[in-house]
Phi, psi and omega in degrees: 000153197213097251226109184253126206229179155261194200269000183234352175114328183269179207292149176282150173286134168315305201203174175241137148329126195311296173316286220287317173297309214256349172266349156279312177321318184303281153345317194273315180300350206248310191243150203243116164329152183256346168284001196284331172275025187271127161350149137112207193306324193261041172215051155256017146072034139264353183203159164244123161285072202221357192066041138228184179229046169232121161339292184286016179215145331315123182312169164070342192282127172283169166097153182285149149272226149211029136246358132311317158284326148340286198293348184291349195209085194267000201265316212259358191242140162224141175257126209297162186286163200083344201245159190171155189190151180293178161252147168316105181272350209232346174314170156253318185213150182209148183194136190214103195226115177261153195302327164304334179285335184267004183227125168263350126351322195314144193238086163102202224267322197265155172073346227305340200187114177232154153253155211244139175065187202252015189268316198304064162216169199308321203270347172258126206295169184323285186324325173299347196267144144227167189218165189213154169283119155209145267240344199154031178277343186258144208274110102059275188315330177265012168257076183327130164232003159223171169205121164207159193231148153198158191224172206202156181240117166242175183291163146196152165288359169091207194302330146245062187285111170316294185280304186249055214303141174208165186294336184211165185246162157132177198294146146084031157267348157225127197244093214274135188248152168226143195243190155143179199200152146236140159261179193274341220187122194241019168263107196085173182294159185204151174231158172245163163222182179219103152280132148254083196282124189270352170285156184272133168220125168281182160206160196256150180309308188290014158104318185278177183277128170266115170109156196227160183302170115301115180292140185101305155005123182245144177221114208232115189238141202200135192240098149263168172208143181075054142100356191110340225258293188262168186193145186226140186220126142217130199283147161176172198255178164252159187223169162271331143188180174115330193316123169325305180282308172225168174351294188253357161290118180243096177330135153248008201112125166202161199234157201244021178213034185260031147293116204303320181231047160317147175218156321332172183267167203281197181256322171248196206268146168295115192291339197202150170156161198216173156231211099253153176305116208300332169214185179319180146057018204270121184291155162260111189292335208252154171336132185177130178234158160218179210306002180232019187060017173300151178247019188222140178283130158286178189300146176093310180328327194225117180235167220177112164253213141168146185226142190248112187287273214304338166312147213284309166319330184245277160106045197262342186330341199246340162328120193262085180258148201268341199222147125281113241193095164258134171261157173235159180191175193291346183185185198256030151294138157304330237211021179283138172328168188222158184221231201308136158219160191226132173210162200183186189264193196213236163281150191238089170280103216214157170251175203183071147319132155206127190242134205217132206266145158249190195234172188299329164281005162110313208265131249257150158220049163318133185021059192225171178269150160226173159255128189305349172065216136341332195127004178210117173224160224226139202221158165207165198254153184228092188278135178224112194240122191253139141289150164239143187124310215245123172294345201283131166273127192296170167228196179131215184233168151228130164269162237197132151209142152239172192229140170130209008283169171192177210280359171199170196286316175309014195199343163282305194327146202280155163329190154253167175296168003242181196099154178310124147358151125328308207275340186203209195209157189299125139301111155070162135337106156349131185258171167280145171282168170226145188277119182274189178305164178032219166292044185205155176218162213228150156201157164217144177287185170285168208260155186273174137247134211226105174256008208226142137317139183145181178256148177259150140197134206262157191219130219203110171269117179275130165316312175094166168215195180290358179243306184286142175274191199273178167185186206160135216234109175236019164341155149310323184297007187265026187218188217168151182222120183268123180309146170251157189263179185247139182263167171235141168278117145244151207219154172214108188272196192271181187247170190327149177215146158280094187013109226075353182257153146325102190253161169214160159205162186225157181220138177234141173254149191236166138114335204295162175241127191311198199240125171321137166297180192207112328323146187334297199268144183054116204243153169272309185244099212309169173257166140327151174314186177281100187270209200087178157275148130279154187245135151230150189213114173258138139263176211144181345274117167126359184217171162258033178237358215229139151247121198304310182199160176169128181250191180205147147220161188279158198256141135234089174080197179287140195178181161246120136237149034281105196296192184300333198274355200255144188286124188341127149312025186249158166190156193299070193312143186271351196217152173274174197147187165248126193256161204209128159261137209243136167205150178216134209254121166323311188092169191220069214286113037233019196253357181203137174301170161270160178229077170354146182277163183278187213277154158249136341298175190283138157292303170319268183112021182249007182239001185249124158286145207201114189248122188231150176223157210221198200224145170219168167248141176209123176301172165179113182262144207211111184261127176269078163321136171223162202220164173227157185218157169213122167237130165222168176243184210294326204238011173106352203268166203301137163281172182186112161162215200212170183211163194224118170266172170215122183256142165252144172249103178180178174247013186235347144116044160228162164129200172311127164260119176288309160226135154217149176255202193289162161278135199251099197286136156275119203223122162110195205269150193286172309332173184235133164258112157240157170236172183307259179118051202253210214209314220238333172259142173234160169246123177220046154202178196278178185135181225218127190208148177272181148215137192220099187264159196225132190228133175251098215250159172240336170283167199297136125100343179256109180274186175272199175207159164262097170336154138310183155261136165232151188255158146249127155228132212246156202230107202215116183244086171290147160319147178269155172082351179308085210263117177319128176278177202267000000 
């Protein structure tokens, strides 16, 4: 609440003289307060706290204005001509909201948004409040016509920081809000308030409010008097019950001396204090009349504050608030009736997951390959969740799923939240965040097992905590594709051979990948070996087109096959020649390739067999007995007739007759010769044979005759294995 007096207590004058006017102008670019060095919220070099709202005055002064914050809220701020300022680099929230902008309804300048009944006081939650347009029910002095905030992370040095005492030291550990508003009328007394709300709160067409407190929601009530020269400021929270002032109001600490440029300066640093502008004619940068149409603040007109959230009394630093709200009211009570109000948003206090897959060593394979290995490989999500709104890092948990496999990333992405995926299963426990760098805190999951060819991809749920909402990253850059491997074939046929033998071959696989577990990911039950076949195939003898022969065996994992139990890769080639063996692995889809067959002529020199045959001489003597005879007779006289031979196998002319010949005629005068002639019986083992010649005569007076038996015995040592031709 904010109470605007003169130095005596009567009413401030409307304007200054132009002299008078150009020497307070003179004066605020020139001179440097002798209170700018008081301890505390207004001497952290992030604002100035000076009763005015322009950046350059006093010159040379560090720190934001609130024509810096103007310019930072250019939709809801305009600035009058001549006038101009950067936007703010170094705020976290910021908010510059006139009272004409949030009722687009208004009916004309004044008023625009009031509160209304008798529920609409501080201690009573949102829903209770209500508001109206009203056209000119209210005194001129309670009537707002801007309202703006910023906040800010500076360094401290921890509890004892000369400006900024905070819980821990170091940079952006402490965090300080500056509120302030001007109104149209600097006549009579007036108290203000401040709400900082971390929920977004609205308004509704029908007069009520959208939206509910927070526990932590800061209310900052603040009274001057005398010109500005004293001030009373005190802070409280909303609570869920229990509150000193009321149910849900909880004092954090007030002060009945917090004016910002008070002397002597205090003694320890001010956690709060505030001020209004010391004279007349003090530009207002941004559009701006008051009840007398000035476009420059009378004393008073323009009030300003700042509170150090991180002090160990309020202890608000780590809070996010979204909406912001300054009040005018009836008295410096928590429980005073409330009249003119301006509310708009503030900080948007939100989390923002982004999560990125990694491989087991850490290193990312955002939309990137891995390989199925062996049949399993292990992946894991790397979560970063920043707040916004807030310097305060978040905490809470992330729950981790991945999802798929599937033929593309687009068709692996996990469900969006909230709830599990459809599509895929909870990695692990929720981990706890841990605190990162700048506004952001990290976790990561246990690492999957991914057994199946395909696209992957992870989805990292945030939890949210008492300042951040929840938020969640199931983006593409969450997905991956694990790869299938290629095995290598190597083959050994059997070495040369001879033409009726038997040629072979083996092939041993390397490489190969089981077959997916069940479940794909993280498997209860591991997969199997690798299946499929090898194919063999010889061609021949002398090419690669004829195929000579060709089996298959079946595959389990890595191995030489044909193994001991399975039957011999071989067959009798018909012909010599070089014969060249080709093998090829089916493969075990989807985790593991086929491996094409290998080249015809062979590359290697381990697959072509070379079938060759050879030549013997083997004897066999094989004897045509024959025989001759001479017939003569006793006394000289002419022969006439015929003879006969007969061969026996025997040594006695009995037995088998091997041979006989023909009649042989005998003619003329004695002797005579005839022979066997024979041709046709032979002998080719050992053994013994006879001849029995028979001489027949046919003239008067001459008789025939009969040979002995004469024997032959024969000794015949043929080659062995030898088969007689017919």
């Amino acid at each position: 609440m904010i109470r605007f007096l003169g130095p005596t207590g009567r009413r401030l004058h409307r304007a200054l003289p132009g002299a008078t006017l150009s020497a307070v102008l003179l004066t605020l670019l020139v001179a440097v307060p002798a209170w700018a060095a008081n301890p505390g919220v207004q001497n952290t070099g992030a604002f100035q706290l000076d009763g005015n709202a322009q950046q350059s005055v006093p010159a040379s002064t560090p720190g934001d204005d609130w024509d810096n914050i103007c310019a930072s809220n250019p939709s809801t701020c305009t600035f009058q001509t001549g006038f101009s300022a950067s936007a703010s680099t170094t705020t976290t929230a910021s908010a510059h909201i006139s009272d004409t902008a949030i009722n687009v309804n208004c009916a004309g300048r004044i008023n625009c948004t009031v509160f209304t009944g008798g529920g609409s006081k501080d201690p009573q939650n949102i829903p209770s409040w209500n508001w109206k347009t009203d056209s000119g029910g209210l005194p001129a002095k309670d009537n707002l016509a801007h309202s703006f905030a910023a906040r800010y992370a500076v360094a401290s040095t921890g509890t004892g920081d000369a400006n900024c005492p905070a819980p821990t030291a170091g940079t952006d550990t402490c965090k300080v809000l500056y509120f302030g508003s001007d109104r149209i009328d600097n006549s009579g007394d007036a108290q203000e308030g401040f709400w900082f709300f971390q929920n977004k709160i609205t308004l509704n067409t029908n007069g009520s409010f959208n939206g509910v407190h927070a526990v932590g929601d800061l209310l900052i009530l603040s009274d001057f008097s005398n010109g500005g020269g004293t001030s009373t400021i005190n802070i409280y929270k909303w609570v869920a019950s229990g509150g000193d002032v009321s149910a849900n109001l909880q004092s954090l600490g007030g002060s009945t001396g917090a004016a910002c440029n008070r002397t002597p300066p205090p003694s320890v640093p001010d956690p709060f204090c505030g001020l209004v502008n010391p004279t007349d004619g003090t530009p207002a940068p941004w559009v701006f009349a008051d009840k007398s149409g000035n476009s420059t603040y009378l004393n008073g007109e323009l009030y300003e504050g700042g509170v150090n959230l991180s002090a160990p009394s309020i202890n608000l630093g780590g809070e996010c608030f979204a909406t912001f709200a300054s009040e005018t009211r009836s008295s410096t009570a928590p429980t005073a009736t409330l009249k003119d109000f301006v509310l708009g948003g503030f900080g948007n206090c939100t989390s923002g997951t982004t999560t990125t897959p990694e491989d087991s060593s850490g290193t990312s394979i955002s939309n990137g390959q891995v390989s199925i290995g062996t049949g399993s490989v292990q992946a894991k999500d790397l979560a970063v969740v920043t707040g916004n709104g807030s310097t305060t890092k978040p905490t809470g948990t992330v729950t981790f799923y991945a999802c798929g496999p599937a033929a593309t990333d687009a068709l692996a992405q996990c469900a969006a939240a909230p709830g599990p995926p459809s599509n895929g299963v909870q990695v692990g426990a929720a981990k706890t965040l841990a605190p990162g760098t700048g506004n952001t805190s990290t976790a990561t999951s246990d690492l999957a097992a991914f057994t199946s060819v395909g696209h992957y991809c992870f989805r990292g749920d945030y939890s949210g905590d008492s300042l951040y909402p929840a938020s969640s990253d199931n983006s593409l850059t969450e997905c991956f594709e694990v790869t299938p491997v290629t095995p290598t074939l190597t083959t050994q046929a059997s070495g040369p051979a001879q033409l009726g033998s038997a040629i072979s071959d083996t092939a041993t696989l390397v490489g190969t990948a089981n077959k997916p577990g069940t479940p794909v990911i993280n498997p209860t039950t591991a997969g199997g070996p690798a299946g499929g076949s090898i194919t063999f195939t010889a061609y021949g003898p002398d090419n690669c087109t004829t195929s000579a022969f060709t089996t298959s065996r079946t595959v389990s994992g890595d191995g030489t096959y044909p193994t001991g139990v399975q039957a011999a890769v071989s067959f009798i080639p018909g012909s010599v020649g070089t014969y060249t063996w080709v093998a090829s692995y089916s493969g075990d889809s989807p985790n593991t390739l086929g491996v094409p067959a290998s080249a015809c002529p062979d590359t290697t020199g381990t697959e072509t067999v070379v079938v060759s045959d050879t030549t013997s001489v083997l004897t066999d003597q094989t004897w045509v007995p024959n025989d001759h005879a001479q017939i003569s007779s006793a006394g000289g006289s002419a022969l006439s007739g015929s003879v006969v031979f007969t061969l026996y196998d025997s040594a006695d002319c009995t037995g088998t007759v091997l041979y006989t010949s023909s009649s042989i005629a005998v003619s003329g005068a004695s002797p005579q010769i005839a022979n066997s002639n024979n041709t046709t019986a032979r002998v080719n083992a050992t053994t013994t044979v006879s001849w029995k010649v028979v001489y027949t005569n046919t003239a008067a007076n001459v008789t025939g005759s009969t040979s002995s038996c004469e024997s032959t015995s024969l000794t015949i040592d043929n080659n062995p294995g030898y088969t007689p031709l017919p």
